[in-house]
N, C-alpha and C positions, 0 to 999 in steps of 0.2 A: 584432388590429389591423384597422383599417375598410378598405375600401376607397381611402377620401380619404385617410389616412396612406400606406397601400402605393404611391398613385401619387404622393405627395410624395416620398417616399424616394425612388424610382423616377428624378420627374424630377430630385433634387436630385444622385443618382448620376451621371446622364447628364450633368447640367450641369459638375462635377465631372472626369468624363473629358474633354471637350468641352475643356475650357479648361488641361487635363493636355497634349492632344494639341497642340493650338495653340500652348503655349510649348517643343514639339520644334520646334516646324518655323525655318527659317532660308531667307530667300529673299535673294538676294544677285547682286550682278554684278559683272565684271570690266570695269575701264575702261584705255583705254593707247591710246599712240601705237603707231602701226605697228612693227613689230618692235622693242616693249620684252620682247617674251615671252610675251604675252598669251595663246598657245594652248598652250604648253610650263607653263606655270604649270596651268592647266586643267585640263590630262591629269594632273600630279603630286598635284594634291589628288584626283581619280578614284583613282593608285594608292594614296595613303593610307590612301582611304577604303574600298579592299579592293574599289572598281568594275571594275578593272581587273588584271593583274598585268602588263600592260609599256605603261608610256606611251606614246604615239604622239610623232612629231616632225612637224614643220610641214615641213621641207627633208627627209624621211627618206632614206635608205641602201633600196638596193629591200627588204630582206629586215626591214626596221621595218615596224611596223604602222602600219593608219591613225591620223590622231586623232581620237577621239570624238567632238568639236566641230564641223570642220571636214569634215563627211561628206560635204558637196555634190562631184560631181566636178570642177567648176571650182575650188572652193575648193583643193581637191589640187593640182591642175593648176599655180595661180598662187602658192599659198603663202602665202592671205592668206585671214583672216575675210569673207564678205560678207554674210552671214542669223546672224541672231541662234537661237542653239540654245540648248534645256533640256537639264541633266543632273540629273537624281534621285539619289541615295544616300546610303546614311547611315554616321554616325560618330558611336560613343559616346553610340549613342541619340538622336543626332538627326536630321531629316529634312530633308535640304539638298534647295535646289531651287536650283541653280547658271544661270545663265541668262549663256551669251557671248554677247558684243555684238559684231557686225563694229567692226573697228578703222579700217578706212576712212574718212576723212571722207565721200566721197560717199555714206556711208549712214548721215549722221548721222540720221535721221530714223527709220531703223529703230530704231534704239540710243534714241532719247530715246522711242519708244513703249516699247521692252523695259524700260526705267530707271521704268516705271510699276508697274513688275510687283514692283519687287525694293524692302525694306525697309534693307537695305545695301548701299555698295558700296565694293569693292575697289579702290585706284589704285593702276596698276601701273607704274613710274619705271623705265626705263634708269639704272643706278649711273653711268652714263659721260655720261649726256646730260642727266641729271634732268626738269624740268617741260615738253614739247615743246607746241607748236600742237594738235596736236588731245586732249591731256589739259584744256588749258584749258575747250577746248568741251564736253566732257565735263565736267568738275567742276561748270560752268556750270550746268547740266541740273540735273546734284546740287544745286545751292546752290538752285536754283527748287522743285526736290521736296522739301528739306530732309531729304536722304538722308545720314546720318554715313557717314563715310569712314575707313577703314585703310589705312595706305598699308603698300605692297610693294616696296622698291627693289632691283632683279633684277638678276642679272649680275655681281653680286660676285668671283666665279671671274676675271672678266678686267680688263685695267686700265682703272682708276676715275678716277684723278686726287682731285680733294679731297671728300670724303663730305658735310665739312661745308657746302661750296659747294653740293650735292646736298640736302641739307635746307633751307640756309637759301633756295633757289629756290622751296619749300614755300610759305614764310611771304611771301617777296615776291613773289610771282607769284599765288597762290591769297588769299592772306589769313587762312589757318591758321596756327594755332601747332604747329609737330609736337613732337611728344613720343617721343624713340625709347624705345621698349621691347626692343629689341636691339640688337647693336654686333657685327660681324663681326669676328675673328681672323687679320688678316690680308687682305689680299686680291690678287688672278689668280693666280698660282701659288703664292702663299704664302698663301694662306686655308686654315685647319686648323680651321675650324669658326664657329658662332654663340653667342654670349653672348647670356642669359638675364638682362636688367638686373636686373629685376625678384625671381629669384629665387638669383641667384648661380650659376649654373650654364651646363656648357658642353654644345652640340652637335656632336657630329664629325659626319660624313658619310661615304658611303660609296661608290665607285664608281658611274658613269653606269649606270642600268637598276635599281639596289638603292636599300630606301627607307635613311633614315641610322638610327641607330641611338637608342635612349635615350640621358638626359641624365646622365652621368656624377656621379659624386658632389660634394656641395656645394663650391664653392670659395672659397679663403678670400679673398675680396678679387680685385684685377686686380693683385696684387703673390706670387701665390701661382707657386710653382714649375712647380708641375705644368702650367700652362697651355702654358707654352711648348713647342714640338716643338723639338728638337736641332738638326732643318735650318731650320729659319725663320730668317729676318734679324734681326737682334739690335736694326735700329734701323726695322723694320719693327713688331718684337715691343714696341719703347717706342711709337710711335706708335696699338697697338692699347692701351696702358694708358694713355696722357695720354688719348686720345678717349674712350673708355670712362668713365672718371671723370665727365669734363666731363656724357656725355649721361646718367648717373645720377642727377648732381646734378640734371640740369633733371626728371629722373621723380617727382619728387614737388611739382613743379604740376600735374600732370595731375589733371583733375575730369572724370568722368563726365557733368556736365550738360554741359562747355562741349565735350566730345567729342559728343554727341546736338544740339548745337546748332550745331553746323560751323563752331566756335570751333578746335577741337586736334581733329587728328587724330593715332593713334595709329600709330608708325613701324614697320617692320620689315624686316632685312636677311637675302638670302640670296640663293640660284641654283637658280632652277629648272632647269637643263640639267643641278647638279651635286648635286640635292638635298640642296642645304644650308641648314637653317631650315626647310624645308617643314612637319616635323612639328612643330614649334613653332608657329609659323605658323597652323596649323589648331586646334591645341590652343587658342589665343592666341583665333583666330575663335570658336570654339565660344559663350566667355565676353563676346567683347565684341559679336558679330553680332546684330542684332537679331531677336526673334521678331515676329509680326505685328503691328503698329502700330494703334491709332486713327483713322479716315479721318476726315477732315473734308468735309461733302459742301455740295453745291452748295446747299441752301438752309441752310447753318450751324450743322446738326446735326451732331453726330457718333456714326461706327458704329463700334461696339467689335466688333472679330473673333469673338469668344466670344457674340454674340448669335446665340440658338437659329434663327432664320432664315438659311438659307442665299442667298447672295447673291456675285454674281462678274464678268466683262468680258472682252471679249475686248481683245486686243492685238496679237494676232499671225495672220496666215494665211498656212499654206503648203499651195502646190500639190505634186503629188508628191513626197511624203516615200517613197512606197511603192510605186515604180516597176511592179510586180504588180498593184495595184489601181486606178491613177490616182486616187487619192481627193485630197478636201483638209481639212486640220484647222484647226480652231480651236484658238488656245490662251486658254484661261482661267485669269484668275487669280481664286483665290477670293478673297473680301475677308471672308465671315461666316461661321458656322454649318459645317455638316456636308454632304458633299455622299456621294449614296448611290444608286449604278446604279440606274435605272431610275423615279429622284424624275421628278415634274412640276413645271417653275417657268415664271414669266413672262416673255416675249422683249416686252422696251419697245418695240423697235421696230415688231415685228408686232401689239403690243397682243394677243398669244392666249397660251394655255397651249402648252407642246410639253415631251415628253417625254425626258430622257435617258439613253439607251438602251445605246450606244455609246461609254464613257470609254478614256482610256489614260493613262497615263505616261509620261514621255517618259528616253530614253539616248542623244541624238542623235539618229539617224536609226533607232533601235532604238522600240519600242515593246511597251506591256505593259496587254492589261486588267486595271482596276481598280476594284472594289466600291464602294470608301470616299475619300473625301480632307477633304483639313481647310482650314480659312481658312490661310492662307500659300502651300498647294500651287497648282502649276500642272498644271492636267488636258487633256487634249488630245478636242476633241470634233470630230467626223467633220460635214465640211459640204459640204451637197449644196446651197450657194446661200441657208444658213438664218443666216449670222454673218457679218457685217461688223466691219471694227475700230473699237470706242468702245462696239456692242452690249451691253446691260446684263442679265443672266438673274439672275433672282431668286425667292424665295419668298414673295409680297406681305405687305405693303405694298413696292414696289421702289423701293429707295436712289436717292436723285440722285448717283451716283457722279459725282467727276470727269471733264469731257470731255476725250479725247484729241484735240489740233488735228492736220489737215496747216498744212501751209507750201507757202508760194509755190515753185513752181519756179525757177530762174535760168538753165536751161540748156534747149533745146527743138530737136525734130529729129521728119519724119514717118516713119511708119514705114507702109514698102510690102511688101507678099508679094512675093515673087522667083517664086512657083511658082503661079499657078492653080488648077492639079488639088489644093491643100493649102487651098484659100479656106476650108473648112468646119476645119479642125484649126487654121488661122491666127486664126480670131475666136474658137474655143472658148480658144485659150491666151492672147489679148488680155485673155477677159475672167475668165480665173481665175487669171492674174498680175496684174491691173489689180485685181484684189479683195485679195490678199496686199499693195501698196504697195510693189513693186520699185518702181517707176516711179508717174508718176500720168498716168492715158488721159484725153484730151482730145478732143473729134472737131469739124471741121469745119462751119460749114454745110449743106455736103452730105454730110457723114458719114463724111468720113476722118480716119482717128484720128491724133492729135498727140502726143507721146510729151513729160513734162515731167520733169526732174530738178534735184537736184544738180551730180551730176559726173556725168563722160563714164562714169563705170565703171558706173555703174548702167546706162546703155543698150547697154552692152558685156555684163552678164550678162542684160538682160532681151532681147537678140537669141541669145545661145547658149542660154537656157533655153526657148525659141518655137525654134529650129531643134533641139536636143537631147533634148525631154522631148516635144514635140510634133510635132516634124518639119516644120516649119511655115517651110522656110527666106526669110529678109526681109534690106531692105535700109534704112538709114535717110538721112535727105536732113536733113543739120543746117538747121537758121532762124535770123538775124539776130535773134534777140529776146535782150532780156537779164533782164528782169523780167516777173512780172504780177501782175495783181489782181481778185480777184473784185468784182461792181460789181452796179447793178439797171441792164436791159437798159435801161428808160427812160431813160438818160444817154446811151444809145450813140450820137444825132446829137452831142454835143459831143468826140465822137472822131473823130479826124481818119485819112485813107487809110494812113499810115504805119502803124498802130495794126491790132493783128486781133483780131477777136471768136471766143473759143472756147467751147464747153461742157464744164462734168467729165459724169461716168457719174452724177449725180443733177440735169444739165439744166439747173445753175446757171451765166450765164455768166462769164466770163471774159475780160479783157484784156489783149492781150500788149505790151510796150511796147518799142522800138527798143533803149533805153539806160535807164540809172537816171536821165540829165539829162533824159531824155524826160517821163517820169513824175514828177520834181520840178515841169520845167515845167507838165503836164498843172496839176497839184494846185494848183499858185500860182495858176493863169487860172480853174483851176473848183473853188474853197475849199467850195462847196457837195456837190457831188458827192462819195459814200462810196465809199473804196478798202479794202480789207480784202485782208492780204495771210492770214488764215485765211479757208476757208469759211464762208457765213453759217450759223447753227447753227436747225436745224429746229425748231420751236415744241414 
């Protein structure tokens, strides 16, 4: 054999594994209104998946553990998602890369950078409440990324009221068609399991802390004896076989294209508090989750994952994950190719080569060096001030990946040190939480920084995280502003006293305006004058 065959074979092997690996991987997120179950659902596919062996709760009991997710001390504290976490692990050979989104509105902004990262996602429904306010914003995001969806309607275990009110909110609220692939047995204290449309089959369940069990033997129909338990309601018991029926007949419109095209999404019912359906559910995931996608890039090329170039983006930065080190990571998603400790690729921003030296893993607030990772995975790279979010590393020629936008702020307050003797630890945490996107830093004229958000909660954890992680205790003084807009400084004589001029951290300025009537009025007097409520994007 010659040399030129041996290294054909060679690279045709490699290409081969390359494109093996990439259809394990599964990168996906969880979308939900606040307390649909969003972190309890979470922890259950970690125990599934063998991550864990006692799932954590959100409200726990002292002697429960923490959850995975949720590992920030405030997050504990309040009881609610607010940073978006990776969870790694696998099941039945595949390589999940689980990514929770805080459920918060005020951190919608986090969630719609994280929902850049994931090739699926999850919508997670209260059985009691169905499609709420910030589901919509969220599916929203979805329907812009063209991310398919499965839905998870949670809470079955307790009372529902009408299911099919709960689906058909699905269809008139979002503009999907749902498709249930399951149909619970009952449901709050009479739910004795999950139906398996699809395959005739039922799931019991098993006490709080234990996963449920396998799926018992085939059954004949939703008129078959055995289904029913002795104590269940007899007219509880009819109303799980009229429903059942009905959402069977609709399982065979479902089409895979028009599920991948955010036409139908596919339904499923259970409790994650009572682990019911979960292993279904995931089984269910495995099959319909997508592995890494196609990107479509800014000059109208498209990059197929499996292209031997490695190539990736950052998304996410967090300061102190590692209380011991003070350090702060990047998270990257890879989008191509192979990535492999200690590779050299291109940072677009800096225009130079740099090296990666330092990878990990991510298990919440856990982490794990790692050699290798594949287009799908997300890897967590250590940054000393070297990654910014929308940064693009690559192996040249480097992708015009998608830019990731901020968004205008709506809410605005300054923020002052309380302590003096802390001025040097107060600017160091300004400016490596002002780099992660809790908040977004504005500064002054004269150089005092202006704090811009959403919602009030966001300057509520970016004051506990500067007085907590950094000791750096502040005080914030809210401003009458309700909007603003980036602009070119040359306009700023048609801006009147009312109006303040501010700068971000890359010295672009910005305008803040009284009211939204302000800034209609502003627009209608100076139709000439560009307001862009994204920043202007660097050359």
């Amino acid at each position: 054999m010659t040399k030129n065959s041996l290294s054909s074979l060679q690279e045709t092997s490699s290409q081969t594994n390359l494109k093996q690996e990439i259809a394990k991987r599964r990168s996906f997120a969880v979308i939900a209104h606040p307390d649909a179950g969003k972190t309890t659902l979470t922890e259950k596919m970690l125990l599934y998946g063998g991550a864990v062996h006692l799932a954590g709760h959100v409200r726990a009991r002292r002697d429960r553990r923490k959850t995975r997710s949720d590992w920030m001390k405030l997050e504990q504290e309040r009881g609610i998602s607010i940073s978006s976490t990776v969870l790694q692990f696998s099941y039945q050979g595949f390589h999940l890369n689980l990514l929770d989104t805080p459920g918060h509105e005020d951190f919608s902004e986090d969630t719609y950078r994280t929902l850049t990262a994931v090739d699926t996602a999850i919508m997670l429904l209260d059985a009691a409440r169905g499609v709420q306010e910030q589901t919509i914003k969220l599916f929203e995001v979805c329907r812009e990324k063209k991310i398919p969806i499965i839905t998870f309607i949670n809470k079955v275990d307790l009372p529902t009221g009408d299911l099919f009110g709960v689906i058909d909110s699905i269809e008139k609220t979002l503009g999907m068609t749902p498709i249930p692939f399951t149909w619970p047995l009952g449901t709050g204290r009479d739910l004795n399991g999950i139906y398996d449309l699809r395959r005739n089959q039922i799931y019991r369940f098993q006490s709080e802390g234990e996963i449920d069990s396998s799926p018992e033997q085939l059954i004949e129909g939703f008129q078959d004896p055995s289904l029913r338990d002795p104590n269940m309601d007899a007219e509880e018991f009819t109303r799980f076989q009229e429903g059942g029926e009905i959402c069977q007949s609709v399982l065979s419109d479902y089409r895979e294209e028009f599920y991948l095209s955010g036409k139908q999404t596919p339904v499923f019912f259970g409790s994650a508090a009572k682990n019911a359906g979960i292993r279904l559910f995931l089984d269910s995931f495995m099959e319909l989750g997508l592995s890494p996608r196609p990107l479509l890039l800014r000059d109208k090329n498209i990059l197929q994952p499996d292209q031997k170039n490695f190539s990736g983006f950052a998304f996410k930065l967090q300061a102190n994950m590692n209380h011991r080190h003070r350090d702060r990571v990047a998270f990257i998603r890879i989008t191509s190719g192979k990535f492999t400790r200690g590779m050299s690729v291109y940072h677009s921003r800096f225009k130079k080569s740099i090296r990666l030296l330092n990878a990990v893993s991510f298990f919440g607030q856990e982490r794990q060096t790692i050699d290798t990772a594949y287009a799908g995975d997300i890897i967590g790279l250590t940054n000393p001030g070297l990654f910014q979010i929308g940064d693009i590393i690559a192996v040249q020629p480097t992708p015009l990946l998608p830019i990731i936008p901020r968004f205008a702020p709506e809410i605005f307050t300054r923020l002052i040190s309380s302590d003096t003797s802390k001025l040097k630890s107060f600017r160091r945490g300004l400016e490596e939480l002002a780099e992660e996107g809790v908040v977004q830093v504005f500064k002054t004229e004269d150089g005092r920084p202006v704090l811009g958000a959403i919602g009030n909660l966001q300057f509520d954890t970016f004051c506990w995280r500067l007085e907590n992680e950094y000791h750096a205790p502040c005080n914030l003084e809210p401003m009458a502003y309700e909007c603003s807009r980036w602009f070119h400084i040359e306009d700023s004589p048609s801006l009147s006293s009312y109006d303040l001029i501010l700068y971000d951290l890359e010295k672009r300025p910005v305008v803040l305006f009284r009211s939204l009537r302000r800034l209609q009025s502003f627009q209608k007097d100076n139709p000439k004058i560009k307001l862009s409520s994204h920043p202007p994007l660097k050359p």
